[in-house]
N, C-alpha and C positions, 0 to 999 in steps of 0.2 A: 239596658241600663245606661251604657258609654251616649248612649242616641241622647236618651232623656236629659241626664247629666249636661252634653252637648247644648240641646235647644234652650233646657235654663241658663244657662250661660250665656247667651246670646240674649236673652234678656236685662239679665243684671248685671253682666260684667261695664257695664257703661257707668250706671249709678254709683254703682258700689267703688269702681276706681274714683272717679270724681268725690266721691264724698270722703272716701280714706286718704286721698289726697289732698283736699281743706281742711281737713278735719288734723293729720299731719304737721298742716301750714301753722296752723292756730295751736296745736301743743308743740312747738320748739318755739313758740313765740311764749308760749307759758312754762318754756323750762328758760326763760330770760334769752333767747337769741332774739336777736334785730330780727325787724321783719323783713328786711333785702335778705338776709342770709337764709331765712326761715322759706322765703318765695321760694328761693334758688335751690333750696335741697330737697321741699317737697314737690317741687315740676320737675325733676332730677328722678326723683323715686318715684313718682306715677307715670314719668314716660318712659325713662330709661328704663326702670325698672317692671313695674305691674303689664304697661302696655307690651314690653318686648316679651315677657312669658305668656299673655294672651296670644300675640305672633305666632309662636309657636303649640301653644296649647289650644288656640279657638282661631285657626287659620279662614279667611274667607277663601283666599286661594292660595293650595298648596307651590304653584309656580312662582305667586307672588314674593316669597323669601329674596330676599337680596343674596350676591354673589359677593365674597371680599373687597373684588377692586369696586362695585358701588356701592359699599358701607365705606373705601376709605375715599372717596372721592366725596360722599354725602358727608363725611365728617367737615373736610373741610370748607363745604360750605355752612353746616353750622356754627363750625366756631368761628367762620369770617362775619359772613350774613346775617346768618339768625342773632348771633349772641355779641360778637365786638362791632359791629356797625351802627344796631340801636345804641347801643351802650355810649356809641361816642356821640351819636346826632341826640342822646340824652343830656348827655355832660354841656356838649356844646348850646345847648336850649337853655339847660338849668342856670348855665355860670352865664353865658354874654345874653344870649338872645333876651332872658327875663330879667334881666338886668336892666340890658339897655332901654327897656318896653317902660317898666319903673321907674328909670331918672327919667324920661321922659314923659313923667305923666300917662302915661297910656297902659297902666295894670287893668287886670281884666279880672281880679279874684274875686272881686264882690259878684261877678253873676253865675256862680257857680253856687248848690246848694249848700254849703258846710254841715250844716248843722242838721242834716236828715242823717239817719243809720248807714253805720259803711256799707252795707249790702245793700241798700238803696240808693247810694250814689252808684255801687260800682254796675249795679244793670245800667242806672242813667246812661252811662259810659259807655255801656257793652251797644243798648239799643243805637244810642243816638252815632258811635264812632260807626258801625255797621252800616248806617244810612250813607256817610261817607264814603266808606269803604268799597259800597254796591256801585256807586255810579263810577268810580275811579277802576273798579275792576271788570266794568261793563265796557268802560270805555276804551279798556287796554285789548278784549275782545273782539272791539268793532271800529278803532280806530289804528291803522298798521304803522303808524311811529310808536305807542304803548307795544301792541300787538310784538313787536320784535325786542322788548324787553320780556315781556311776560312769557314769550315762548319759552325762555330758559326753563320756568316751573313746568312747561306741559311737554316737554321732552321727553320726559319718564315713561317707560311704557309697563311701570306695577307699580302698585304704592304700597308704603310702609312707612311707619312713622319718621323715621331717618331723615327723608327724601322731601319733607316738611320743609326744611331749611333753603330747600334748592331755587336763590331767587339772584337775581342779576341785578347789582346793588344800586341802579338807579331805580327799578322796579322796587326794592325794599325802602328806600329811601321816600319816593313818592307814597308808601303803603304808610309811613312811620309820620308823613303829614295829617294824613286822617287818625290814625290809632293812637298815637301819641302827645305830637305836639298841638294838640287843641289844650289839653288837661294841664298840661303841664303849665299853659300860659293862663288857665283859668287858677294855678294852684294848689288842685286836687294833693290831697293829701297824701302821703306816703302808705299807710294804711289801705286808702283805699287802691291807691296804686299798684301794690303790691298786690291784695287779694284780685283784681285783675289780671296780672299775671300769671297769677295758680292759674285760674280758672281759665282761659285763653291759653295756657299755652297746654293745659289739657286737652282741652276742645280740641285745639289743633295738630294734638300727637295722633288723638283716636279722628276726629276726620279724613287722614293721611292714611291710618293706619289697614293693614293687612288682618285684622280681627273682625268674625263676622259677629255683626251685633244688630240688632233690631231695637229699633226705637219707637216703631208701631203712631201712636198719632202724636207724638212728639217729633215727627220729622215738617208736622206742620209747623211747629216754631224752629228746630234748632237745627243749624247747619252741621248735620252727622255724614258718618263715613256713605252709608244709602244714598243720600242724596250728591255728595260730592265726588264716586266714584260714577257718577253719570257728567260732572262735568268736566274730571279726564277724558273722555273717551275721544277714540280718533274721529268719529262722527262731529263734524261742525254744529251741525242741528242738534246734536246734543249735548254737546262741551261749552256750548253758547246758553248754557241754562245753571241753574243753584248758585250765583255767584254770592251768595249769604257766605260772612265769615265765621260767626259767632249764632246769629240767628238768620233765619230763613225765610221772617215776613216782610224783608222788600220784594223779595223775587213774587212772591205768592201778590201783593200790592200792586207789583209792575209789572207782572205778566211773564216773569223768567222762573218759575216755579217746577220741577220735571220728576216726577218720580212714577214712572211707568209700572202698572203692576203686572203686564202678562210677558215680561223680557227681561234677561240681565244682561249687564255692561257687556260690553266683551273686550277687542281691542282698545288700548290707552294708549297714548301719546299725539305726536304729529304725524302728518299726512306724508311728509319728506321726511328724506335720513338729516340726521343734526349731532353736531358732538357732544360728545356728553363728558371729556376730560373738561375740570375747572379752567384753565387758560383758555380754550379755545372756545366754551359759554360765557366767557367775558367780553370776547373778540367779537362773538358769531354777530349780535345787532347791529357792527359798526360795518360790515359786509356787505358791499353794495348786490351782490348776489345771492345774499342770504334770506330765501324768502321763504321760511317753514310753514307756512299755512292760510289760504288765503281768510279773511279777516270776512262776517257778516256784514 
């Protein structure tokens, strides 16, 4: 009964978080909260919340559980990284950058759809930032000035949603070129900006995430935890594949596409030891000795 129980779960627990999670977003938006605040408490309660009791109720691997000192070290790179670093290269885009874009003639709002349904602008978003996203995260893999920013996120040797956050703020900041500041200088609405952010930063708890879940021939579009715990692994050959953030058809398009059926992952991280305290991942890239992995 616990087995069966088990395997359905690992089917639905994906949808069913995702959709209790928009679906969350959209009633605190219909009991009158702003949509910022409505984004921020429903990606709060689908990750914090749904995905860390999956963690421990539909574990993929039981070793995988984090230790205290890397839940308190992973916090602080979300509340630096993940959560006050956008926040500020937002503020800073919102107030000067499209300002100055404006008095100067060079607004960019009209080529942006408005007037299509928010949930067809926000795929627009999802696909077209994703094509962005794939070459700039390709290139961090195969080119070794990225390559020693980006090693801060393949440090890790277990994933768990936590550990999402874990990026090296020139590496976050070059991410938030492609994800962000295109929309913002197009306009995109708040609305749809916001329902972006439900949806992405769910994707991105359960990508990360320690829950075993099956997503069957949806791993041919969406960038899930199957296909992304193949590109932790400490194997080059295979950490060098699934760089899809949100969806998974440039890899499949371009040839970096990896979902093995007769093998699972095994080791995660780099090939050399690296620190994993926050000061010393900030330090480690500007280290003329610091060489965690050689690059394809």
């Amino acid at each position: 009964m616990m087995k069966s129980a088990r395997l359905v779960g690992t089917w639905v627990a994906y949808p069913i978080v995702l959709a209790m999670t928009i679906g969350l977003y959209y009633g605190l938006q219909h009991q009158g909260l702003g949509a910022a605040a409505s984004s921020y408490i429903a990606a709060v309660v689908g990750g914090v919340g749904f995905i860390t009791i999956l963690e421990y109720c539909l574990p993929f691997r039981n070793s995988w559980h984090p230790t205290s000192v890397e839940i308190q070290s992973d916090l602080v790179f979300m509340a630096l990284i993940q959560l006050l670093l956008p926040k500020f290269l937002s503020l800073f885009s919102s107030i000067w950058l499209v300002r100055w874009l404006s008095e100067s003639g060079w607004g960019f709002t009209n080529y942006w759809p408005h007037q299509y349904p928010v949930w067809i602008q926000m795929l627009i978003m999802m696909v077209s930032s994703d094509f962005f996203r794939y070459w700039l995260h390709r290139a961090a893999h195969e080119w070794q000035p990225l390559w020693k920013f980006h090693a801060v996120h393949h440090s890790v040797d277990k994933l768990y949603w936590l550990n999402v956050g874990r990026f090296h703020p020139i590496d976050k900041s070059l991410q938030f070129v492609c994800d962000a500041l295109p929309f913002i200088l197009l306009g995109v609405s708040e609305e749809v900006l916001t329902l972006y952010f439900v949806v992405y930063s769910i994707k991105g708890f359960f990508q990360h995430s320690n829950v075993d879940v099956k997503l069957g021939p949806l791993n041919y579009l969406i960038s899930g935890p199957e296909l992304h715990r193949w590109h932790h692994s400490k194997v080059v050959a295979e950490s060098n594949q699934n760089y899809g953030n949100n969806f998974i058809i440039w890899d499949i398009a371009f040839g970096t596409f990896y979902l093995p059926s007769n093998k699972t992952v095994r080791e995660l991280g780099l090939q050399q030891p690296y620190p994993m305290e926050f000061v010393s991942q900030m330090r480690a890239p500007f280290l003329p000795d610091r060489d965690p992995k050689n690059v394809a």
